[in-house]
C-alpha positions as CSV (number, residue, x, y, z in Angstrom):
1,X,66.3,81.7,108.9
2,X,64.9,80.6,105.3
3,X,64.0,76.9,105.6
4,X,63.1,74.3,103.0
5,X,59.7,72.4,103.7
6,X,59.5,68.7,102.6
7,X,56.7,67.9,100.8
8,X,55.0,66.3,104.1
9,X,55.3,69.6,105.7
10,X,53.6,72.0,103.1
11,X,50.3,71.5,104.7
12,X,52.0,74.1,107.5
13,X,51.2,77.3,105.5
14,X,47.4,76.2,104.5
15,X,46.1,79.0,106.4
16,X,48.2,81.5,103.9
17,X,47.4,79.9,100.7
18,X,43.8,78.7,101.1
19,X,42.5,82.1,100.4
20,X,45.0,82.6,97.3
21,X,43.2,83.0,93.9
22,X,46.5,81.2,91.9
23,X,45.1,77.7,91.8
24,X,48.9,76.9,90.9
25,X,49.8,77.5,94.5
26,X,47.4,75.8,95.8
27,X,47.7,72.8,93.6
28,X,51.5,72.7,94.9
29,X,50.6,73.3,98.9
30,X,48.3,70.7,98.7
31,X,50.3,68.4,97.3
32,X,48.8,67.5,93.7
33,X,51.3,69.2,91.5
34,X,55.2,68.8,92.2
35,X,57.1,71.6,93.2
36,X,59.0,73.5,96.6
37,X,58.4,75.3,99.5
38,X,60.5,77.8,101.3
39,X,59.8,79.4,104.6
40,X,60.6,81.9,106.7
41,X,60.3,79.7,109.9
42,X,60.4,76.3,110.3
43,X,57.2,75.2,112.3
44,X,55.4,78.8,112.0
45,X,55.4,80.5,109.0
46,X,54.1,83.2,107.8
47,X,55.5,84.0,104.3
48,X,56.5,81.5,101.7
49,X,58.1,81.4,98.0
50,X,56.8,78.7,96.4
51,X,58.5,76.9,93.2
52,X,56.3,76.1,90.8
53,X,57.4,73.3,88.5
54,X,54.8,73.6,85.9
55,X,55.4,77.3,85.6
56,X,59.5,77.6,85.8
57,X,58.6,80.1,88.5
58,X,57.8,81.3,91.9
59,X,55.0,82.4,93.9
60,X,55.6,84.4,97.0
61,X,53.0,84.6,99.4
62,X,51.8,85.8,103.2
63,X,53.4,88.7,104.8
64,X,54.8,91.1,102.8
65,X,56.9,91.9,105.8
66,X,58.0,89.4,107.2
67,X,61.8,90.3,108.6
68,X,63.4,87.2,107.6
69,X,62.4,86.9,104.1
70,X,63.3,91.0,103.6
71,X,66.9,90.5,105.0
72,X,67.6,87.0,103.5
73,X,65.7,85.9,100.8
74,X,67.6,87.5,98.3
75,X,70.8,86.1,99.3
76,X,69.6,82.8,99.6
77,X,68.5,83.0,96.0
78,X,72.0,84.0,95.5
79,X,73.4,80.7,97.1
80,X,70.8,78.0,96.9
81,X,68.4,78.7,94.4
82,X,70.1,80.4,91.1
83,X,73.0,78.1,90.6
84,X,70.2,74.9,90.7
85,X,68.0,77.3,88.1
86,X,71.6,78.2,85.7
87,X,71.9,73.6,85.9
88,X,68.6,73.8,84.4
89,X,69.2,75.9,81.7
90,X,67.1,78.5,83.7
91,X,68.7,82.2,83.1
92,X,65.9,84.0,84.7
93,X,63.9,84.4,88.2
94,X,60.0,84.8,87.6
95,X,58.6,85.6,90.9
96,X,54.5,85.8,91.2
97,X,52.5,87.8,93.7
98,X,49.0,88.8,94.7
99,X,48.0,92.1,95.2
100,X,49.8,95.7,95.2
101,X,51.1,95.5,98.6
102,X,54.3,93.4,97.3
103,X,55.6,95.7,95.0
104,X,57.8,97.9,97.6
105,X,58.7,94.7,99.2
106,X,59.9,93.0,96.3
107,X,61.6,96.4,95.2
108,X,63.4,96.6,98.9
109,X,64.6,92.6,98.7
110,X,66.0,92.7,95.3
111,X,67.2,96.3,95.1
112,X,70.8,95.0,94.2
113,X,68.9,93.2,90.9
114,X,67.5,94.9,87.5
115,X,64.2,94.0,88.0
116,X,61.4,94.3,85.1
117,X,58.0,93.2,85.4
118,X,54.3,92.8,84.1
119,X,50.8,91.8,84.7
120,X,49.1,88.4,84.1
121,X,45.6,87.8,83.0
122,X,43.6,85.2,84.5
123,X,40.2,83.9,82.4
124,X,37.5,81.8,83.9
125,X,34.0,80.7,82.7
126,X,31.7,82.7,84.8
127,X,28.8,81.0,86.4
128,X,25.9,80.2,85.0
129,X,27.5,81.2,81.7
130,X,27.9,78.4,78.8
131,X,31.1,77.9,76.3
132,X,30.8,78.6,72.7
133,X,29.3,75.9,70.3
134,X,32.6,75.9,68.0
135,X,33.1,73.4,65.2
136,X,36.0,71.0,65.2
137,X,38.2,71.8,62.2
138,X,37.7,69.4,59.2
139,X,41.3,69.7,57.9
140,X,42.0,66.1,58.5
141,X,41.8,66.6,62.2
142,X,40.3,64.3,65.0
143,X,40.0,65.6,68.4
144,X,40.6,62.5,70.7
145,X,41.0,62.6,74.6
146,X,44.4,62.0,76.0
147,X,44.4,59.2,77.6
148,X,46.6,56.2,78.3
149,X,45.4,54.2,75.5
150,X,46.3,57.2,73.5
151,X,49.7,57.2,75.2
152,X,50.2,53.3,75.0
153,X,48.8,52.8,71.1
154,X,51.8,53.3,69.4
155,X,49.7,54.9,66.6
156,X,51.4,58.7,67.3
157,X,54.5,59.6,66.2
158,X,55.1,62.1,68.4
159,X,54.1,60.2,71.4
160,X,57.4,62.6,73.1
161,X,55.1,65.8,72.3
162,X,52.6,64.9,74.8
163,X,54.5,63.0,77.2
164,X,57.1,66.0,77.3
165,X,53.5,68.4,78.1
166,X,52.0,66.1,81.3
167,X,55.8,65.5,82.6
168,X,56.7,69.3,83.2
169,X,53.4,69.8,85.3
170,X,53.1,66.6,86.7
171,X,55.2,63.7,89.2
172,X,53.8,61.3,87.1
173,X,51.4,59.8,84.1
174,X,49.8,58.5,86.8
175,X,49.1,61.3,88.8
176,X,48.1,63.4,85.7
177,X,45.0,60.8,85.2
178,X,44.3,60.6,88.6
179,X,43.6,64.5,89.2
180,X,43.5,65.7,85.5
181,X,42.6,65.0,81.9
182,X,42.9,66.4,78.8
183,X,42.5,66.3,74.8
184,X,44.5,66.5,71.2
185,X,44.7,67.1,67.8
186,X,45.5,64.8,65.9
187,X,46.4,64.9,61.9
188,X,48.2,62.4,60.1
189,X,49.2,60.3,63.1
190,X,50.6,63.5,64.8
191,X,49.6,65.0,67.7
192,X,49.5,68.8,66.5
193,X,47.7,71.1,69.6
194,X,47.3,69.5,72.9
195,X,45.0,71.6,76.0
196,X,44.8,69.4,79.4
197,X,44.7,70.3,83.3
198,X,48.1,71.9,84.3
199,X,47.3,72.1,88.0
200,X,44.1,70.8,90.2
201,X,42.9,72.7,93.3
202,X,39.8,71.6,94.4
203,X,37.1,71.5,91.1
204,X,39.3,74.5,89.5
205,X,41.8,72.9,86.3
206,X,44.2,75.5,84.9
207,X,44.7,75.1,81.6
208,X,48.2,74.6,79.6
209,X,47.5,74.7,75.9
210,X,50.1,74.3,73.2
211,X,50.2,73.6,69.2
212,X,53.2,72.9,67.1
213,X,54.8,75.5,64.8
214,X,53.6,75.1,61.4
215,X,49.8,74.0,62.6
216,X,49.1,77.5,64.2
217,X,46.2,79.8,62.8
218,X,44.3,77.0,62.2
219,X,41.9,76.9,64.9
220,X,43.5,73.8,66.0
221,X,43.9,75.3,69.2
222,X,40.6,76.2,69.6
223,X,39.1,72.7,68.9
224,X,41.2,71.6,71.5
225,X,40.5,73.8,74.4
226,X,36.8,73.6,73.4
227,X,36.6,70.6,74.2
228,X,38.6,70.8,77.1
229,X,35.9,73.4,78.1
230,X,32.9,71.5,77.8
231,X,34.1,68.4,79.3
232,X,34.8,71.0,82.6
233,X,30.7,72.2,82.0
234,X,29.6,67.9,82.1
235,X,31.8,67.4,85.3
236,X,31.2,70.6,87.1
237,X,34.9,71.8,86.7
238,X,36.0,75.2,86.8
239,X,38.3,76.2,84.1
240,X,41.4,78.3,84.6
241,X,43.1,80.6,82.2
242,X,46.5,82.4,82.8
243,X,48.2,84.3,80.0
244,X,50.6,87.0,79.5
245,X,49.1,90.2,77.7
246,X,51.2,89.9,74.9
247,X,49.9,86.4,74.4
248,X,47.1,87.7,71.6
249,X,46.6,84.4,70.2
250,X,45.8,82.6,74.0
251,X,43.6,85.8,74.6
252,X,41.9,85.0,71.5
253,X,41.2,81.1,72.1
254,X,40.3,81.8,75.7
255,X,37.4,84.3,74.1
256,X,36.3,82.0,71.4
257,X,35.7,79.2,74.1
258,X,33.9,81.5,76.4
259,X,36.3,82.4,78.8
260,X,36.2,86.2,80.7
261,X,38.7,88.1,82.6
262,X,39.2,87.1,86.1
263,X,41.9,88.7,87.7
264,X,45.3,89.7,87.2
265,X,48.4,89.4,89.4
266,X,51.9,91.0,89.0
267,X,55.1,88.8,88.0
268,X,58.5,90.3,88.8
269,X,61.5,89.1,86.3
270,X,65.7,89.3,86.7
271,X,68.6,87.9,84.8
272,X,70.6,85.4,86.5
């Protein structure tokens, strides 16, 4: 039977998820970054789907043949799971895995579903291996950290832009400058590009980078997740990159600041 973990129980499938190279699972199982676990038994699992808040997606993980998940995960999604998703505005299922081994599995649970999918691309900064030295823009733009007198100074007026970023990945402001940190552009009391930790596993900060329509292709981005990248050098942080390959423009920042391919992992897709 598919069980539901509280969040005091996640630490149960450590063993599976210690060795993953998603830092978002990890950053979930171990309690940093809010999201949900499902199991396939209660005190003993050994395969989980885990909800990822930050992402709007799930990670499944562990034994890619485990009986329970193959004959009722997928009708579980069916009951539990896609109605809460469709009250969220959510109209599609974006499951995550590691390694080749659950393509037949995924296949074989959701035969019944049209299901598409892709590769992701992972960057990291290798060791050993410096950022680029890249100039802040001079179009009227100040890089400043994000930080709560940033938050609290009343001088943005946009303040929702950034508080709307650190809320989707994190339970609270609190929690986001506990574990993580981050940094923004700013122009004419706007904030226009913002880069700052999405999840935190261990010294290892996966990056979630955005700027606003109308301020793109101006290497706002860039100045942003530069100097995201150089505060992870000063602390001994590792940065993470995840990005689809259609995502030219990420791709291109994460070069420009000195990132390299990692990894890649598989994400599977259907229409609810």
């Amino acid at each position: 039977m598919i069980t539901e973990l509280n969040r005091q129980e996640f630490h149960k499938i450590e063993h599976i998820t210690d060795t993953c190279k998603n830092i978002e699972v990890r950053a979930v199982v171990n309690g940093i970054n809010p999201g949900r676990l499902l199991v396939d038994h209660p005190t003993e699992p050994t395969t989980a789907l885990i909800w990822i808040q930050g992402q709007q997606g799930f990670q499944l993980v562990g034994d890619t043949q485990s009986k329970v998940f193959l004959e009722s995960l997928e009708g579980y999604m069916r009951t539990h799971i896609e109605p809460e998703l469709k009250k969220r505005d959510i109209h599609c299922v974006e499951i995550g895995v590691e390694g080749d081994a659950w393509d037949n599995t995924i296949q074989s649970i959701f035969q019944h579903r049209k299901i598409s999918s892709d590769v992701q691309h992972v960057f990291s900064l290798r060791e050993n291996e410096e950022s680029a030295d890249i100039q802040d823009p001079d179009h009227g733009i100040t890089i400043r950290r994000l930080d709560v007198h940033s938050l609290k100074s009343g001088q943005l007026g946009n303040l929702s832009f950034l508080e709307s970023k650190i809320s989707r990945f994190w339970d609270s402001m609190d929690s986001f400058f506990q574990y993580g940190f981050g940094f923004f552009a700013e122009k004419n009391d706007q904030a226009v590009s913002v880069c700052f930790s999405g999840f935190v596993a261990d010294r290892i900060h996966a990056i979630d980078i955005e700027t606003l329509e109308g301020y793109r292709r101006s290497n706002y981005g860039t100045a942003v997740a530069n100097a995201f990248v150089q505060e992870c050098l000063q602390q001994g942080i590792h940065p993470y990159w995840d990005c689809t390959p259609d995502n030219t423009g990420s791709i291109r920042i994460a070069r420009a600041v000195g990132l390299t391919p990692d990894f890649d992992y598989r994400i599977f897709w259907y229409g609810i």
